[in-house]
C-alpha positions in Angstrom: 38.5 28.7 73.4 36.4 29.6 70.4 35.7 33.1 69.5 34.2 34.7 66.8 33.0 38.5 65.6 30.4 39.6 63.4 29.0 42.3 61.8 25.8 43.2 62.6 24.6 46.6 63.3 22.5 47.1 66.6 19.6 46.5 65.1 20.3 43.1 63.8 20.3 42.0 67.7 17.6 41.2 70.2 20.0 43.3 73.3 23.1 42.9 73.6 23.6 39.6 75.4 20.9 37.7 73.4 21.9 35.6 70.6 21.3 37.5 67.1 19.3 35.6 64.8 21.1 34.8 62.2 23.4 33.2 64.7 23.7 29.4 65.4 25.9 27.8 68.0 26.3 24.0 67.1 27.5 21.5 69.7 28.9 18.2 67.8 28.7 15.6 70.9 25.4 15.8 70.6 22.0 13.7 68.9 23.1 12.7 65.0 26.2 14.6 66.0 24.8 18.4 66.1 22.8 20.6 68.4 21.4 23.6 67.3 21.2 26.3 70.1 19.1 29.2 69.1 17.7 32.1 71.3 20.1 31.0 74.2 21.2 33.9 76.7 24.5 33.9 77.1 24.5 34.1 81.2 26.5 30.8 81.5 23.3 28.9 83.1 22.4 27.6 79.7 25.7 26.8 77.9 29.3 28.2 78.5 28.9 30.7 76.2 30.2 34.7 76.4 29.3 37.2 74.7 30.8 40.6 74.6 29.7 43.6 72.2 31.2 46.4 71.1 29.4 49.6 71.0 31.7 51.4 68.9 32.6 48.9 66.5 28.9 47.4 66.4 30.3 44.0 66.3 29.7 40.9 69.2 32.3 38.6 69.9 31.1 35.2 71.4 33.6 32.8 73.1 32.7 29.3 74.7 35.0 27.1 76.8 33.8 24.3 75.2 36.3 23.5 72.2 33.9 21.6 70.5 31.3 24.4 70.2 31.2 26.2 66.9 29.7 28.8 66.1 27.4 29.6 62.5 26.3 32.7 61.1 23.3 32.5 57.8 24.9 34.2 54.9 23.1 35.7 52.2 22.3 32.5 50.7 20.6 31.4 54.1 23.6 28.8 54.3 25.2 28.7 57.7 28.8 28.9 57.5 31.6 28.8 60.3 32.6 32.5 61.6 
């Protein structure tokens, strides 16, 4: 299982189970070997994703039970690294 936190403060986030913008989850089995999932809600029906945020620490932790999903945040550069 993958997981993952980040940093964002509340406003950075659509709600709290929408995938933040800066936010990528890339799937490597798929065309030219990565598939870039953006505004996905993380209800299962798309993807197995999870996503769980913490009000108090204003951070969201995403998990997937696929082991080859990884997931990207955009840096200050705009380059997406691994979280």
């Amino acid at each position: 299982m993958k997981s993952a936190k980040t940093g964002y403060a509340v406003d950075d986030l659509f709600e709290e189970f929408y995938i933040p913008k800066a936010v990528k989850a890339i799937a490597p089995d798929a065309i030219n070997g990565l598939r870039f999932l953006n505004s996905v809600y993380f209800d299962g029906s798309e993807e197995e994703f999870n996503a769980v945020f913490d009000s108090e620490t204003k951070k969201q932790q995403f998990t997937s039970t696929n082991p080859n999903l990884v997931f990207f945040v955009r840096n200050t550069n705009g380059e997406y690294v691994p979280l």
